[in-house]
DSSP file (Angstrom, degrees, kcal/mol; ACC not computed):
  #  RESIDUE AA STRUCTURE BP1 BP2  ACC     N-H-->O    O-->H-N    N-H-->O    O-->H-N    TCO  KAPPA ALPHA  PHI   PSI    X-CA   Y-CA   Z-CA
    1    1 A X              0   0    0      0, 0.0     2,-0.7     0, 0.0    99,-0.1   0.000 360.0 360.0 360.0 138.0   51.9  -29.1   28.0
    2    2 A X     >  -     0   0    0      1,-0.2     4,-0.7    98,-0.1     5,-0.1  -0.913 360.0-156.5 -92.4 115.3   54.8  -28.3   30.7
    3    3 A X  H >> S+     0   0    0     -2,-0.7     4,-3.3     2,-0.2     3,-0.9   0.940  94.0  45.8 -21.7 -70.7   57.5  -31.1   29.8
    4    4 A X  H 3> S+     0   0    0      1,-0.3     4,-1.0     2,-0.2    -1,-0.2   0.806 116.4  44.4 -66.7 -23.2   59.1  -31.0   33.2
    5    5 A X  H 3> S+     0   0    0      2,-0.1     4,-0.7     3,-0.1    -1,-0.3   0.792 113.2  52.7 -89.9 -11.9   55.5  -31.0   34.8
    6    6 A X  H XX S+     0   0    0     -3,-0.9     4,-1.8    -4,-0.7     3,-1.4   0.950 111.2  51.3 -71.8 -53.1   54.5  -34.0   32.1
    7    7 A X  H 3X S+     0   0    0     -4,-3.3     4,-2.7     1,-0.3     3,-0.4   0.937 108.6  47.7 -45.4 -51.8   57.9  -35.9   33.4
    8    8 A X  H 3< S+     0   0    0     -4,-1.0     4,-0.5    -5,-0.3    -1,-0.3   0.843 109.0  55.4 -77.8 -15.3   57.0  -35.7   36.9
    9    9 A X  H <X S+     0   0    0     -3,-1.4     4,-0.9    -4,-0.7    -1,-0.3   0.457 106.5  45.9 -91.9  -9.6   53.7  -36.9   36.3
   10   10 A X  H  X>S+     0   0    0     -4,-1.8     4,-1.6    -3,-0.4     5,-0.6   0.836 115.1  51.3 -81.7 -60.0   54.6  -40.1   34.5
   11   11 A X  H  <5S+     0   0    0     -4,-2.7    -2,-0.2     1,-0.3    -3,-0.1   0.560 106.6  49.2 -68.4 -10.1   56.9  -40.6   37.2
   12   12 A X  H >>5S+     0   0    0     -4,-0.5     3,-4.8    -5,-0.2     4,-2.0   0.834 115.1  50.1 -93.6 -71.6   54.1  -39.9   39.8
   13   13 A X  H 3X5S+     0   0    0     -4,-0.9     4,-1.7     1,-0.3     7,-0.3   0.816 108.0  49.5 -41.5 -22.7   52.0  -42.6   37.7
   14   14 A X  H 3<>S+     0   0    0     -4,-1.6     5,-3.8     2,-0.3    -1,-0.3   0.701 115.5  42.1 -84.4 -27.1   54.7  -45.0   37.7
   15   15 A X  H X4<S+     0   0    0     -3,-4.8     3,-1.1    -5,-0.6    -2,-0.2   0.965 114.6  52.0 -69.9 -52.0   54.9  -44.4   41.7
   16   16 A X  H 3<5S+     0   0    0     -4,-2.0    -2,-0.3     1,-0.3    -3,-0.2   0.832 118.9  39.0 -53.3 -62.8   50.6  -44.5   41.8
   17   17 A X  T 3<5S-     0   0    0     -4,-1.7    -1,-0.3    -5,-0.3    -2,-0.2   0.138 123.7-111.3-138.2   8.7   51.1  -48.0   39.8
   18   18 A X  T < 5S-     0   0    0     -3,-1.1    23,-1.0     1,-0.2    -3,-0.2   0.926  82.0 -40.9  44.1  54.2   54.4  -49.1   42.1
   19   19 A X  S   <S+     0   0    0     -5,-3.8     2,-0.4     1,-0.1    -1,-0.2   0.756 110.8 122.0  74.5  46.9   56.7  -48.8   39.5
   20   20 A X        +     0   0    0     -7,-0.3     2,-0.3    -6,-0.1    -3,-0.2  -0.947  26.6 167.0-122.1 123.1   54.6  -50.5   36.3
   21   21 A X        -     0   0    0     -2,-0.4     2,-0.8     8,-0.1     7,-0.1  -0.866  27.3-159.9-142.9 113.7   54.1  -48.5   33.4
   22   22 A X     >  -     0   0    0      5,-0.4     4,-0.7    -2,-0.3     2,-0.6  -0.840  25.8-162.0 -75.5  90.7   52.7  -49.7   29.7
   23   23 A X  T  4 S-     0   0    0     -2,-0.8    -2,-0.0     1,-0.2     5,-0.0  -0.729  75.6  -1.0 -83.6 133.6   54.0  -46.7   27.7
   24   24 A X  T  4 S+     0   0    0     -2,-0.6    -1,-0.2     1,-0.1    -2,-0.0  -0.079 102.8 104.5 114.8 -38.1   52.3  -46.5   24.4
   25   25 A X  T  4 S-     0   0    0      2,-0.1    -1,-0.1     1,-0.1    -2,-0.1   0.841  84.7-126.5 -53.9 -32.8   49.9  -50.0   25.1
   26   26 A X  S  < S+     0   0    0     -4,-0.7     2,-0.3     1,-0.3    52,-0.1   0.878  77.6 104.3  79.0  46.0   46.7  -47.6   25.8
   27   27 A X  S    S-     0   0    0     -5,-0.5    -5,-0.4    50,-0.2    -1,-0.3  -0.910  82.6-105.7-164.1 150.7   46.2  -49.6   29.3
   28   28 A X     >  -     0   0    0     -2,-0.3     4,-1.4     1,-0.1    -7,-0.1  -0.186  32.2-112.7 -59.7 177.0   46.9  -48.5   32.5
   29   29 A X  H  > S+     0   0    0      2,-0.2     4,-2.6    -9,-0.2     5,-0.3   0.911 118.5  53.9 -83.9 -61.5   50.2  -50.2   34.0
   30   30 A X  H  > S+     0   0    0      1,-0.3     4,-2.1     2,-0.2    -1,-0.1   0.688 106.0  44.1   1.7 -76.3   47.4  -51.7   36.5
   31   31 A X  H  > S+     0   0    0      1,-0.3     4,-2.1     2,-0.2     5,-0.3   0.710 116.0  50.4 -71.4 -36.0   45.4  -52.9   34.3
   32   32 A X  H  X S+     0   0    0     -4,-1.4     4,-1.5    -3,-0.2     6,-0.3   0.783 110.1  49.8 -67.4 -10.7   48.5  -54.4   32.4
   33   33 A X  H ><>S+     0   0    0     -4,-2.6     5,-1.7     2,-0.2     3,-0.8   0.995 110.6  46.8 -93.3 -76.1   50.0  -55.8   35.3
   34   34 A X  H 3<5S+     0   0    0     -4,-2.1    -1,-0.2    -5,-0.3    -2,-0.2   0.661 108.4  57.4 -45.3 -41.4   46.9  -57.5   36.3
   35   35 A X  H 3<5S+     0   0    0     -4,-2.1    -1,-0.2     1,-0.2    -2,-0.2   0.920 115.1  43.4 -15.8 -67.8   46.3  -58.9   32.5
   36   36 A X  T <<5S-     0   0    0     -4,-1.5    -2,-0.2    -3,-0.8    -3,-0.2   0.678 115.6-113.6 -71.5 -17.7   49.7  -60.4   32.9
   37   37 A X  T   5 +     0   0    0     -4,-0.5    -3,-0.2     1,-0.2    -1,-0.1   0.464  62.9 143.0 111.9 -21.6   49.5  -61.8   36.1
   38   38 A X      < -     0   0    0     -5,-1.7    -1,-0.2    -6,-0.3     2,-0.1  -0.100  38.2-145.2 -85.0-171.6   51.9  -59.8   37.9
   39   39 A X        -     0   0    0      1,-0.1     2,-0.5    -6,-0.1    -1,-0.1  -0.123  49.4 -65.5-125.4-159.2   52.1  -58.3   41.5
   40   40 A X  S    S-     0   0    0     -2,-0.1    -1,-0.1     1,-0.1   -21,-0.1  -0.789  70.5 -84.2-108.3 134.7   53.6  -54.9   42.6
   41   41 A X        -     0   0    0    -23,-1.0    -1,-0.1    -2,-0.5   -21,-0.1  -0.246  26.7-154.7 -45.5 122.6   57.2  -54.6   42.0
   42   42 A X        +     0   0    0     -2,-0.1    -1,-0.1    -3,-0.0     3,-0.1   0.041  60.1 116.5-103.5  19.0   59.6  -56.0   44.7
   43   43 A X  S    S-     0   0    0      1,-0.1     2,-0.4   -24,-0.1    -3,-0.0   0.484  72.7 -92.8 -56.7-136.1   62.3  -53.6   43.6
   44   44 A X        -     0   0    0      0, 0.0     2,-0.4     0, 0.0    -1,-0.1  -0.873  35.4-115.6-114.8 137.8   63.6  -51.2   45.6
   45   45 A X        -     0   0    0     -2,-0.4     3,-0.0    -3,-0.1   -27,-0.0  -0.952   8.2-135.3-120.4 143.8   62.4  -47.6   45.7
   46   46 A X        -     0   0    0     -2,-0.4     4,-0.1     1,-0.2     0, 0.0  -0.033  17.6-158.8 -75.6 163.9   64.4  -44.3   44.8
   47   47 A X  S  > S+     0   0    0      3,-0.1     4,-1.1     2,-0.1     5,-0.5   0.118  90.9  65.5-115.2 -13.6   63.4  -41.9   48.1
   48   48 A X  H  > S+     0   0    0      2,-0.2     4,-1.1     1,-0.1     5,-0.2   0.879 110.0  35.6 -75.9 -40.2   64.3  -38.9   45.7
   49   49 A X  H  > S+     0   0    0      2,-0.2     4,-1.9     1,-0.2    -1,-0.1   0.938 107.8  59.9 -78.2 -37.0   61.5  -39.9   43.8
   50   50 A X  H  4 S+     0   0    0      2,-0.2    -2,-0.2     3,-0.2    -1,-0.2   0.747 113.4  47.1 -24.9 -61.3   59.3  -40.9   46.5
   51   51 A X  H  < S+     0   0    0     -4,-1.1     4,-0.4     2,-0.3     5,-0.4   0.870 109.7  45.3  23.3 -97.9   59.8  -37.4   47.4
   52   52 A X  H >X S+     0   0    0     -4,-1.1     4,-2.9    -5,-0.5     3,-2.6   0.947 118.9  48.4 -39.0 -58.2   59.3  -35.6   44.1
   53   53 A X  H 3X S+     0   0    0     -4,-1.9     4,-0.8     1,-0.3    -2,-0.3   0.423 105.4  55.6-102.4  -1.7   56.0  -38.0   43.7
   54   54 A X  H 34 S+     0   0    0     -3,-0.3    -1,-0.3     2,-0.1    -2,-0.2   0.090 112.1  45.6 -90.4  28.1   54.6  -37.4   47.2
   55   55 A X  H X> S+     0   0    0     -3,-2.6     4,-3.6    -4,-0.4     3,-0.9   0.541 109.4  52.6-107.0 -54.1   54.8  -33.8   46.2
   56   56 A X  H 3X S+     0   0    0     -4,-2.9     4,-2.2    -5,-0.4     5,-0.2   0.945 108.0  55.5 -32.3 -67.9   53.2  -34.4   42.8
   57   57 A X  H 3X S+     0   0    0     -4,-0.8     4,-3.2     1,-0.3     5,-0.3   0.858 102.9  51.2 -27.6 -55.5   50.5  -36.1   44.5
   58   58 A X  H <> S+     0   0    0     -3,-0.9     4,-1.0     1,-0.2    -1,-0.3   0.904 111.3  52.8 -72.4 -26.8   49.7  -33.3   46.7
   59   59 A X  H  X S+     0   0    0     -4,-3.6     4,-0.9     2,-0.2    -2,-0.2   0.910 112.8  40.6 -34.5 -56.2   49.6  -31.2   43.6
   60   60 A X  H >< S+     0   0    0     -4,-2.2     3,-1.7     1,-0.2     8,-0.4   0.949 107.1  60.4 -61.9 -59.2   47.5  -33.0   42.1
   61   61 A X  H 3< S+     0   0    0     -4,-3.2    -1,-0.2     1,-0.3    -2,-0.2   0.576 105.6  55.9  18.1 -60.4   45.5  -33.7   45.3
   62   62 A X  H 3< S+     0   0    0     -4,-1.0    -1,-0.3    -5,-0.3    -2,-0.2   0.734  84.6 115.9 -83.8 -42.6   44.8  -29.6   45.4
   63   63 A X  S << S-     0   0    0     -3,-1.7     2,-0.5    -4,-0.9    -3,-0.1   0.573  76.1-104.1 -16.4 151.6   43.5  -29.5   42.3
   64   64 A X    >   -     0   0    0      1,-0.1     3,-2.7    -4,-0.0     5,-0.2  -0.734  40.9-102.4-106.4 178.2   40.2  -28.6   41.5
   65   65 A X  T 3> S+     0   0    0     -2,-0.5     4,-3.1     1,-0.3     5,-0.2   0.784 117.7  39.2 -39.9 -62.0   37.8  -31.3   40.7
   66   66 A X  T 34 S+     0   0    0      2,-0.2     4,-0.3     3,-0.2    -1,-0.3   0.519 118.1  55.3-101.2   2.0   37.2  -31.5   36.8
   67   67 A X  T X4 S+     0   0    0     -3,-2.7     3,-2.1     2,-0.1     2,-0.3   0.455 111.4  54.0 -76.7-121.5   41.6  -30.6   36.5
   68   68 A X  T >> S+     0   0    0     -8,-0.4     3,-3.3     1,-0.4     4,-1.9  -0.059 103.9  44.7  31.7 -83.6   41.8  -33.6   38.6
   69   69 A X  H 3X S+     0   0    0     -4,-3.1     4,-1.6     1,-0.4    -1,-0.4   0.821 111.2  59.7 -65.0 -14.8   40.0  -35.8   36.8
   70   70 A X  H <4 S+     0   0    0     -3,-2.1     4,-0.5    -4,-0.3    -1,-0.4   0.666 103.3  46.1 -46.1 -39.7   41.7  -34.8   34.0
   71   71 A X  H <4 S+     0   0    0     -3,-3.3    -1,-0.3     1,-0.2    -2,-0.2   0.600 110.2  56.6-126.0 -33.8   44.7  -35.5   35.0
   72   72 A X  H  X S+     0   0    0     -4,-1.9     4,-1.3     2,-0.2    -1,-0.2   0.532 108.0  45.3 -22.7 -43.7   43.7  -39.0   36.3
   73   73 A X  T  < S+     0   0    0     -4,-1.6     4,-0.3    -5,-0.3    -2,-0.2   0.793 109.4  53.3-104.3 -18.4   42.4  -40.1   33.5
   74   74 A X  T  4 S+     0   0    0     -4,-0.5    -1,-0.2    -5,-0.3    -2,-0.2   0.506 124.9  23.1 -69.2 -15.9   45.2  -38.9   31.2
   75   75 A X  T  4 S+     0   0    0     -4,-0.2    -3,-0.2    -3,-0.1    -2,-0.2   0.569 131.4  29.9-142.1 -46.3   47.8  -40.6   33.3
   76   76 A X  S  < S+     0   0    0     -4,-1.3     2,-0.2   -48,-0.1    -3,-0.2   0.297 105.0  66.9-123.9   3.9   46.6  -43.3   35.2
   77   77 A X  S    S-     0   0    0     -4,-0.3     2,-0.2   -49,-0.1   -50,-0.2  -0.714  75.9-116.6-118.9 168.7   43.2  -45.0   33.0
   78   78 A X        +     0   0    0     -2,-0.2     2,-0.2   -52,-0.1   -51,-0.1  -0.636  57.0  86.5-104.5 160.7   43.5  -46.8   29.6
   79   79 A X  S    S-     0   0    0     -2,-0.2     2,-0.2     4,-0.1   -52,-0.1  -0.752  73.4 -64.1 134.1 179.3   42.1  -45.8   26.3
   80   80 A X     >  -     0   0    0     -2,-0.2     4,-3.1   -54,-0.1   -54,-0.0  -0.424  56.4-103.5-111.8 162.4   42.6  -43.8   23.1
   81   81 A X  H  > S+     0   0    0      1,-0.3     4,-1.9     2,-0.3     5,-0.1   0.617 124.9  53.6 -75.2 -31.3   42.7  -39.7   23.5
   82   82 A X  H  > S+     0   0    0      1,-0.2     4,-2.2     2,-0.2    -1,-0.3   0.869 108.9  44.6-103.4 -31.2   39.1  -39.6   22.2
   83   83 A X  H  > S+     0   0    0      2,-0.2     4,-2.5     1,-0.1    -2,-0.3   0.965 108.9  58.6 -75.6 -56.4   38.0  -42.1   24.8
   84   84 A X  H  < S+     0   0    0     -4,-3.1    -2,-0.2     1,-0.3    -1,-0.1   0.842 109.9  50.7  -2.2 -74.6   40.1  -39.9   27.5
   85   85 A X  H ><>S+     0   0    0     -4,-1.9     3,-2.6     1,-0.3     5,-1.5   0.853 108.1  45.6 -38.2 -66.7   37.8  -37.2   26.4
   86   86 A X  H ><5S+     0   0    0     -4,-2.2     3,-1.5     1,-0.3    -1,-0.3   0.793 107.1  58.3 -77.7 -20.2   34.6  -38.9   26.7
   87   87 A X  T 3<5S+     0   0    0     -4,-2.5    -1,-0.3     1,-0.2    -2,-0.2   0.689 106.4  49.4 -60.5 -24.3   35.4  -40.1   29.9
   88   88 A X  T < 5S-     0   0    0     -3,-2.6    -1,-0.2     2,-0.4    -2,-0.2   0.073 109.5-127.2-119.9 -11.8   35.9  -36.7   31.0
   89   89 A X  T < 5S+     0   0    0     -3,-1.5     2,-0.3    -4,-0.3    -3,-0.2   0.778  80.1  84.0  38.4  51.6   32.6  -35.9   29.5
   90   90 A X  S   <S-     0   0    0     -5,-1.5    -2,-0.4     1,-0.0    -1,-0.1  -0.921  86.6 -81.4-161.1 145.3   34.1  -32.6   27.1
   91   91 A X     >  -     0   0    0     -2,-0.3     4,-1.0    -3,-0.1     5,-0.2   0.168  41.3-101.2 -29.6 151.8   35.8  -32.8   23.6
   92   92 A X  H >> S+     0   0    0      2,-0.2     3,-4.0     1,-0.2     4,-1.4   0.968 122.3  60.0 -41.1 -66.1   39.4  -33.7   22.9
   93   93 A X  H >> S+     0   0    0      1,-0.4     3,-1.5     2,-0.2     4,-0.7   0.734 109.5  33.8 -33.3 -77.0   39.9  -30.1   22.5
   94   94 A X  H 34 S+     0   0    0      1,-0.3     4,-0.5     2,-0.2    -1,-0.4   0.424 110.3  66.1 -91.2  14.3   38.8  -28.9   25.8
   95   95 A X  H <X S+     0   0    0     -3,-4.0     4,-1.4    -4,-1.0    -1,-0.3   0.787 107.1  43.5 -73.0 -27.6   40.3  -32.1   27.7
   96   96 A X  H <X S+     0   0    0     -3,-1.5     4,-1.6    -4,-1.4    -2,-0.2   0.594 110.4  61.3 -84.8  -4.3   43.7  -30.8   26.6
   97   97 A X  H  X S+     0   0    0     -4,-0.7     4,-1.6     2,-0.3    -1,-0.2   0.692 113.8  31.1 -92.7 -49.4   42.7  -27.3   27.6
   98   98 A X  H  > S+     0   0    0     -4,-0.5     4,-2.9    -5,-0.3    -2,-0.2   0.802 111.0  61.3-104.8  -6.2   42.1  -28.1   30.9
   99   99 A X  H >< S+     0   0    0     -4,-1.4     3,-0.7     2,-0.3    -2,-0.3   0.969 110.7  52.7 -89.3 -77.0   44.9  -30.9   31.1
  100  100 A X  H >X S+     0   0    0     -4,-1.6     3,-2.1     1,-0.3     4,-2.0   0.714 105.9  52.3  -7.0 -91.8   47.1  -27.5   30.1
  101  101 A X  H >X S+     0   0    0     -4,-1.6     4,-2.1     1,-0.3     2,-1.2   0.769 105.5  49.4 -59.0 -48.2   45.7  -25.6   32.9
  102  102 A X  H << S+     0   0    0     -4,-2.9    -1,-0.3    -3,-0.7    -2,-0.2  -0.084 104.1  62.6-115.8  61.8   46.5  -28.1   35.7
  103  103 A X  H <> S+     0   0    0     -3,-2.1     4,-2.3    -2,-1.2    -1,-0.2   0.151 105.8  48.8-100.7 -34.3   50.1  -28.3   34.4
  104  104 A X  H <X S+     0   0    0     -4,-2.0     4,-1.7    -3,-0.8     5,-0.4   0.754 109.7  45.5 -85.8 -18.2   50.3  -24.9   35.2
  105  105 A X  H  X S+     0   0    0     -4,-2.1     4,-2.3     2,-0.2     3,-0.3   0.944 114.7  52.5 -99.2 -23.2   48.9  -25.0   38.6
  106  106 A X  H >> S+     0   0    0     -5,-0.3     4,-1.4     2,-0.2     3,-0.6   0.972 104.6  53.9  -6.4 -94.3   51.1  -27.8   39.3
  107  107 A X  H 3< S+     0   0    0     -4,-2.3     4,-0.4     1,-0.3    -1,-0.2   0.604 109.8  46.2 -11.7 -54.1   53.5  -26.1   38.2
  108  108 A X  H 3X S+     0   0    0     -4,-1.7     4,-1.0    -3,-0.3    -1,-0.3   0.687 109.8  56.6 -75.3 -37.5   52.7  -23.4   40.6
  109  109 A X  H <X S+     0   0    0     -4,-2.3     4,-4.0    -3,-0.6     3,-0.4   0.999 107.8  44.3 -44.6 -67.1   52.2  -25.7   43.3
  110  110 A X  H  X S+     0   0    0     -4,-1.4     4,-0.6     1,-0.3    -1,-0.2   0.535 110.4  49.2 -80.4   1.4   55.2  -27.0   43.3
  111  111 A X  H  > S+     0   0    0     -4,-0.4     4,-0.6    -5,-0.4    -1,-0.3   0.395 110.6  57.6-106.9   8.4   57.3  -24.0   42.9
  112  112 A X  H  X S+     0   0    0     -4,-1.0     4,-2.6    -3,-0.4    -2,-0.2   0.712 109.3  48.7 -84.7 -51.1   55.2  -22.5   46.0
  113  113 A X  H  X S+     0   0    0     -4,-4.0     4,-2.1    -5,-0.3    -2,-0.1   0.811 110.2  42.9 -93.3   2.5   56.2  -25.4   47.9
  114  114 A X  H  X S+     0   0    0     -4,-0.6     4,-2.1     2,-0.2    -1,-0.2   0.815 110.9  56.9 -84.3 -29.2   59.9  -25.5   47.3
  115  115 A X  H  < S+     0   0    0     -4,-0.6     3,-0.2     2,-0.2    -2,-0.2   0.962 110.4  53.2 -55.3 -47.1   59.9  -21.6   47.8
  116  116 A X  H >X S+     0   0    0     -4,-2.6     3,-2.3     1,-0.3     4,-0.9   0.966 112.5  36.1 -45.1 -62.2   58.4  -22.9   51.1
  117  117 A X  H 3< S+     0   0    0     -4,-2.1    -1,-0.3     1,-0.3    -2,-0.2   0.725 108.2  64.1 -68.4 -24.0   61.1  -25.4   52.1
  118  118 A X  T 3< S+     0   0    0     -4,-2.1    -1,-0.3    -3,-0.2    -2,-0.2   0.469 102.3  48.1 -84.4   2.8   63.7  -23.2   50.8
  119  119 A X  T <4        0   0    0     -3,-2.3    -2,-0.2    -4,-0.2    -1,-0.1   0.859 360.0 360.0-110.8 -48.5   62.6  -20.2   53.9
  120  120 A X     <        0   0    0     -4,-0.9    -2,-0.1     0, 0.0    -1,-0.1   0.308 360.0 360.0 -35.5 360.0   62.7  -23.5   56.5
């Protein structure tokens, strides 16, 4: 796991979920929200983050299908690791395998498109 690509990807779930996140609970912020009663956050929103997390997105976006879901279901669904897995229809083992692999093309994504904006 890339730390700095794990970070941006909470922070892209936190965007995807309008600023609700249940760390730890094993439910999506969604799903807590909705549990609880609440609505979508009437706070304010960062535009540096906005930013950063309508890049993630298109990372993610790019992805190919079975990274994707990976990356979906790791981030944005509720459940235990082993349910993750099944969801995902492959073993813990190769869900973290491929949850690896589209950290790195993230990774590559996003340093492809700041190399972009940086020649603009």
């Amino acid at each position: 796991m890339i730390q700095d690509i794990n970070d941006k990807l909470v922070r892209w779930a936190d965007w995807q979920a309008n600023g609700h996140r249940a760390i730890g609970l094993g439910y999506s912020p969604c799903t807590l929200s909705r549990m609880m009663g609440g609505s979508r956050s009437t706070l304010p929103t960062d535009p540096i983050l906005d930013i950063e997390s309508i890049n993630t997105d298109r990372a993610v976006s790019d992805l190919p299908g079975e990274l994707k879901e990976v990356v979906v279901v790791y981030y944005l669904k509720p459940g235990t690791q082993t349910q993750k897995a099944r969801d995902c229809h492959c073993s813990r083992r190769t869900f973290y395998v491929r949850l690896d692999n589209a950290h790195m093309r993230i990774a590559q994504f996003l340093d492809a498109l700041r190399e972009c904006q940086f020649r603009s």
